[in-house]
FIGU-200266 format. One record per residue (C-alpha): chain; x negated, y, z; residue number from 1. Coordinates in pm, whole numbers, plus 50000, padded with zeros to 5 digits. Layout:
BEGIN
(r "A"; (X; Y; Z); NUM)
...
This chain:
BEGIN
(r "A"; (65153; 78920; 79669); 1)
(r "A"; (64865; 79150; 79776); 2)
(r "A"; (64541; 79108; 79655); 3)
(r "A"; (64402; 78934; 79916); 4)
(r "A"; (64066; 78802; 79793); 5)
(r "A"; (64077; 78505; 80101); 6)
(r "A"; (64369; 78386; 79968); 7)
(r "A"; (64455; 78500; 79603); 8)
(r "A"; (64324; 78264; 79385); 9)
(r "A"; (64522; 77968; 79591); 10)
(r "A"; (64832; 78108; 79561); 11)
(r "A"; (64774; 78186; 79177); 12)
(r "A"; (64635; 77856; 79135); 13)
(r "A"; (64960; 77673; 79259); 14)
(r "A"; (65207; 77913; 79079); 15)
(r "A"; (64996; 77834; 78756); 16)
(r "A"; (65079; 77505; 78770); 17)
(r "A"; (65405; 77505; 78877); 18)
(r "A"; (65501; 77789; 78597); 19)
(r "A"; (65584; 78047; 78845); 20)
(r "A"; (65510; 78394; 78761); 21)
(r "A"; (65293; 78560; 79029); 22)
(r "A"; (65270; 78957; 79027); 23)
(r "A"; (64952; 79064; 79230); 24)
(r "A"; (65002; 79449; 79399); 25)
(r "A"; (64624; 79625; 79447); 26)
(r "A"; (64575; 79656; 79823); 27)
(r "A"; (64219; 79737; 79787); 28)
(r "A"; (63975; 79927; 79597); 29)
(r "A"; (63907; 79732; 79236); 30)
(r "A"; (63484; 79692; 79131); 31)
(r "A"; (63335; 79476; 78896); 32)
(r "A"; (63138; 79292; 79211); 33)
(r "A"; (63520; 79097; 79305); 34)
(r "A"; (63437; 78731; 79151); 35)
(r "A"; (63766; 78680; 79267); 36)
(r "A"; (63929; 78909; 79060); 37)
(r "A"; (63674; 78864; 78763); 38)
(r "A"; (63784; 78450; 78755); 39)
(r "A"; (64157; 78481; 78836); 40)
(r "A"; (64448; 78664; 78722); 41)
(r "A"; (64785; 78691; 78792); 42)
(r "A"; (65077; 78679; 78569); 43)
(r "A"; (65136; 79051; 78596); 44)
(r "A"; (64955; 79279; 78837); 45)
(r "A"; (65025; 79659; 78994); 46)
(r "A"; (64805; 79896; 79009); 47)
(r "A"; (64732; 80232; 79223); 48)
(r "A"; (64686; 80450; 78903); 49)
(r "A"; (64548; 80420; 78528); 50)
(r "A"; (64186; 80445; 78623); 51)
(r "A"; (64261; 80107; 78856); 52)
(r "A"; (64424; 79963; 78563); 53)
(r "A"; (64137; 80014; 78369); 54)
(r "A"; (63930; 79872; 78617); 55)
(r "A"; (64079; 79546; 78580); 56)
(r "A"; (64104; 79543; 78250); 57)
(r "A"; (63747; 79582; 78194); 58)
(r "A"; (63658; 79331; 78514); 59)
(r "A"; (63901; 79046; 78348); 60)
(r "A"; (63953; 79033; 77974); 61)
(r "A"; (64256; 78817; 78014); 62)
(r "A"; (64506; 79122; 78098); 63)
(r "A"; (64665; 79265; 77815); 64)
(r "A"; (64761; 79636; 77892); 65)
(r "A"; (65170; 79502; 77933); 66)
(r "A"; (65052; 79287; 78220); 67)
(r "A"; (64905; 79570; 78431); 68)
(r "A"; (65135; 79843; 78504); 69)
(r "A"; (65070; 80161; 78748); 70)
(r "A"; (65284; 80290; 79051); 71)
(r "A"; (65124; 80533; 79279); 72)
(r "A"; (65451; 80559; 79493); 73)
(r "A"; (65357; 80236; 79628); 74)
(r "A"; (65042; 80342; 79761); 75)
(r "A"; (65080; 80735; 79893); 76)
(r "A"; (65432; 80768; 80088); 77)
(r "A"; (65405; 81135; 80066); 78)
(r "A"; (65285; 81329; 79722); 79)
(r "A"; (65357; 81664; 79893); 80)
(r "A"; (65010; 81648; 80071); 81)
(r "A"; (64806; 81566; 79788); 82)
(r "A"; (64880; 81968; 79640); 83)
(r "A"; (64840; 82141; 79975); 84)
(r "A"; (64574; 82427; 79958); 85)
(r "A"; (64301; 82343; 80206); 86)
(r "A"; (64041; 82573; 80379); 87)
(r "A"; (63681; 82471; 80311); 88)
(r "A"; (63505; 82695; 80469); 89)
(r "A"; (63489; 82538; 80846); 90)
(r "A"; (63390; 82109; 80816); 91)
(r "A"; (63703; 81954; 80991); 92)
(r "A"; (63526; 81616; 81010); 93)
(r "A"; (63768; 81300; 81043); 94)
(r "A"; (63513; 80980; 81111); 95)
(r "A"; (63658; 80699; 80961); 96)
(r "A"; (63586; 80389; 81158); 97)
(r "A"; (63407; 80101; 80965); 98)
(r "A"; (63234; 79800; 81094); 99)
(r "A"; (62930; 79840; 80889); 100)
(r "A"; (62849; 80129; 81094); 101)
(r "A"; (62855; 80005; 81387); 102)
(r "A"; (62948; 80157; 81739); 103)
(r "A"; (62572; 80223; 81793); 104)
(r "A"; (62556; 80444; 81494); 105)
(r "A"; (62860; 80587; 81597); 106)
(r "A"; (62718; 80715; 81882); 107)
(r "A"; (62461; 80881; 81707); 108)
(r "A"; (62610; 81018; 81474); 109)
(r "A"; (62846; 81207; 81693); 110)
(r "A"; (62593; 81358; 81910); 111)
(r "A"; (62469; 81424; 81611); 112)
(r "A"; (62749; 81628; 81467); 113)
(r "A"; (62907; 81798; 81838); 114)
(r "A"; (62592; 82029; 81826); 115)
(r "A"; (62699; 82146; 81484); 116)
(r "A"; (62853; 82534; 81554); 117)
(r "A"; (63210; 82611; 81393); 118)
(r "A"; (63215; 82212; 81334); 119)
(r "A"; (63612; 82034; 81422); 120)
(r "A"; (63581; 81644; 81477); 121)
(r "A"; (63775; 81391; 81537); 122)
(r "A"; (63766; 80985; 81512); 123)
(r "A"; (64000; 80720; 81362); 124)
(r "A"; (63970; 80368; 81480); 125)
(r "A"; (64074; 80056; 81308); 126)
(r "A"; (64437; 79990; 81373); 127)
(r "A"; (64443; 79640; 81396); 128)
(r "A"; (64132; 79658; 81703); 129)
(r "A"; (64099; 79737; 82024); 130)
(r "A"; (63850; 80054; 82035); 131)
(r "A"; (63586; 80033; 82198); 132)
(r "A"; (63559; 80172; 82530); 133)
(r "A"; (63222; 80316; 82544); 134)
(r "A"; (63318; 80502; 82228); 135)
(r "A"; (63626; 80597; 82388); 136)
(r "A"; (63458; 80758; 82696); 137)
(r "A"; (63186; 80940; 82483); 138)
(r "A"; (63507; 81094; 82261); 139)
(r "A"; (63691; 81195; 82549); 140)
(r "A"; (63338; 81323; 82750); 141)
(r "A"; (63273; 81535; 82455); 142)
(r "A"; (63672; 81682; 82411); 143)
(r "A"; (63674; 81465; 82048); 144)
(r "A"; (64042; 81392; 81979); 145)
(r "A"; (64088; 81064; 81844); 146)
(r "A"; (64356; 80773; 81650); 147)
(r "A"; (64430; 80468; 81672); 148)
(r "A"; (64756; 80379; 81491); 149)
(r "A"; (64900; 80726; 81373); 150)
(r "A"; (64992; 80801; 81030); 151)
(r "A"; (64666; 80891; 80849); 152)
(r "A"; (64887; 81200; 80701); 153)
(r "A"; (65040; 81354; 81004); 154)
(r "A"; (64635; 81306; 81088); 155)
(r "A"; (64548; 81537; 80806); 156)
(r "A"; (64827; 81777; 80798); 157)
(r "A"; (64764; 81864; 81194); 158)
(r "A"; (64389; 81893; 81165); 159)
(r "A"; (64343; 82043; 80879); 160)
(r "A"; (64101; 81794; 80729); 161)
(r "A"; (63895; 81873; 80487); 162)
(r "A"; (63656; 81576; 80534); 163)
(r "A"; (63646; 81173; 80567); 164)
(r "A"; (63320; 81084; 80711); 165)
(r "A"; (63295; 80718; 80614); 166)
(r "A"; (63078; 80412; 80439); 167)
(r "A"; (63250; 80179; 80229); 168)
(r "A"; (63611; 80241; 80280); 169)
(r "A"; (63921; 80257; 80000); 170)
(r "A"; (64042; 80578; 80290); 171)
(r "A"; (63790; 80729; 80071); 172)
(r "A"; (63944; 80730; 79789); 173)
(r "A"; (64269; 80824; 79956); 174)
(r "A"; (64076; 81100; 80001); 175)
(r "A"; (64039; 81246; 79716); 176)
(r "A"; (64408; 81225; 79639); 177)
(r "A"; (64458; 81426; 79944); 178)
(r "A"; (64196; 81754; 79875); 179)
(r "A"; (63975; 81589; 80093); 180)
(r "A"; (63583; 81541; 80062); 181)
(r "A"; (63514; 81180; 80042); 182)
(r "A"; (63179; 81117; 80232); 183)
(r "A"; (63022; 80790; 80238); 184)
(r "A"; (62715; 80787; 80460); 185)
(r "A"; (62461; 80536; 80379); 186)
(r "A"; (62207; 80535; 80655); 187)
(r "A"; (61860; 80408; 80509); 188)
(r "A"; (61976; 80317; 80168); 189)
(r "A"; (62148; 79971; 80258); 190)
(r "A"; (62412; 79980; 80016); 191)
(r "A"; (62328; 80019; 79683); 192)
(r "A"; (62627; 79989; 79538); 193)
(r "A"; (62756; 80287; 79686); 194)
(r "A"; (62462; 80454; 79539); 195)
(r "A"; (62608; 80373; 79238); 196)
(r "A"; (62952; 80477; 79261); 197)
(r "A"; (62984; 80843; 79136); 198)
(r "A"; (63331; 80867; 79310); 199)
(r "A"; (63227; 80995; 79699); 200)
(r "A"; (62950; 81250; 79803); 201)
(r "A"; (62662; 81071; 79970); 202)
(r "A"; (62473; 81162; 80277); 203)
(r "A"; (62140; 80875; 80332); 204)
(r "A"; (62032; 81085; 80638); 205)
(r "A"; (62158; 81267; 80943); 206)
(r "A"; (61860; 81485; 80884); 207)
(r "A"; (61989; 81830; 80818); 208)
(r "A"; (62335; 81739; 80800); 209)
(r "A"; (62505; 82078; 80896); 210)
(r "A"; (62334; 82231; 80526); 211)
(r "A"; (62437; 81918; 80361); 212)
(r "A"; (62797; 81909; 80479); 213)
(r "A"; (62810; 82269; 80388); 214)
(r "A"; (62673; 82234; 80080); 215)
(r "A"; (62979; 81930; 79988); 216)
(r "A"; (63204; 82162; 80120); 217)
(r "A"; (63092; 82447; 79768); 218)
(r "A"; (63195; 82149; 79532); 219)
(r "A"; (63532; 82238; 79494); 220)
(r "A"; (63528; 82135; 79098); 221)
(r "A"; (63335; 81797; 79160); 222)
(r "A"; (63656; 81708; 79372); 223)
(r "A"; (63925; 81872; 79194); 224)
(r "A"; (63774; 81663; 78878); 225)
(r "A"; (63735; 81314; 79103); 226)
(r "A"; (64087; 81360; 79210); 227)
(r "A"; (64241; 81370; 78777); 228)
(r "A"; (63997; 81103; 78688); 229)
(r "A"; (64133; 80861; 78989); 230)
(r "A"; (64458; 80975; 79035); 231)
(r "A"; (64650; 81162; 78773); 232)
């Protein structure tokens, strides 16, 4: 089964005492703040890559390194894409739709960026809800091509992207598997945790953002380094 925080420890509650083996696959991104995982643990359990599997290792003491394995193949359908040469010099911006952020802050943040010269955007909603028409309609007003249900690496591969504009999402991390800048932007410091996490570039203000986003765009090592410590 996934790891499904709403439903996990249920499921590995009943197999426990019915002596059924339970393997858990990693649908999400691991941290230490998942009680869930920290309490519970299946009888074997997948993960993305070895820096997930030491993740839960260190978050739950209970796995021995046999019960965690690693299989990127289930997580990336195409490994072709994540060694494609990518051209930084122009931000190709893909907003990654999150609810924390709100269609408000949407808003402003894309009039925000459309005034940005030599600047390519484009939007991703959440597949599994209806976007939001007033979104919609500014997007369209303002010539921004946007998804809804495509494959997020026929996305890439079209557009060129060479940044995810997002807040708390794992896409991020797909990101870095795919060349990509992983931006998380955390709007008056409400998330600390990101803060915290060494793995995305952070932006706290829309302030100056053409220099910043430029300035991301120079850190080729920082990424090509975030990509072998998550993913290979």
């Amino acid at each position: 089964m996934i790891d499904d925080y709403n439903i996990m420890s249920f499921f590995i509650i009943v197999c426990d005492s019915l002596s059924i083996k339970i393997t858990g696959y990693m649908h999400g991104r691991i941290t230490k703040n998942h009680y869930i995982h920290k309490k519970y643990k299946f009888s074997s359990f997948i993960t993305w890559s070895n820096y997930f599997k030491s993740k839960i290792m260190k978050i739950n003491n209970q796995y021995k390194s046999s019960d965690v394995k690693t299989n990127i193949k289930l997580k990336f359908e195409n490994k072709k894409i994540s060694s494609r040469k990518v051209k930084y010099k122009i931000p190709s911006i893909l907003i990654i739709q999150e609810n924390e952020i709100g269609n408000k802050l949407y808003k402003i943040i894309i009039k925000k960026l459309i005034k940005i010269n030599n600047l390519k955007l484009f939007f991703k909603f959440r597949p599994k809800e209806e976007p939001n028409k007033l979104l919609v309609n500014l997007l369209e007003n303002n010539n921004i091509k946007f998804y809804h249900t495509e494959n997020i690496e026929d996305i890439i591969v079209k557009n060129q992207i060479n940044i995810f504009l997002g807040h708390n999402s794992t896409m991020l991390l797909d990101a870095i598997y795919y060349n990509i800048f992983p931006i998380s932007l955390n709007i008056n410091n409400k998330n600390k945790t990101i803060n915290k996490n060494a793995n995305v570039f952070i932006i706290k203000s829309l302030v100056g953002i053409d220099r910043k986003l430029n300035l991301i765009l120079k850190k080729k090592k920082v990424l090509r380094n975030l990509k072998k410590k998550i993913w290979i």
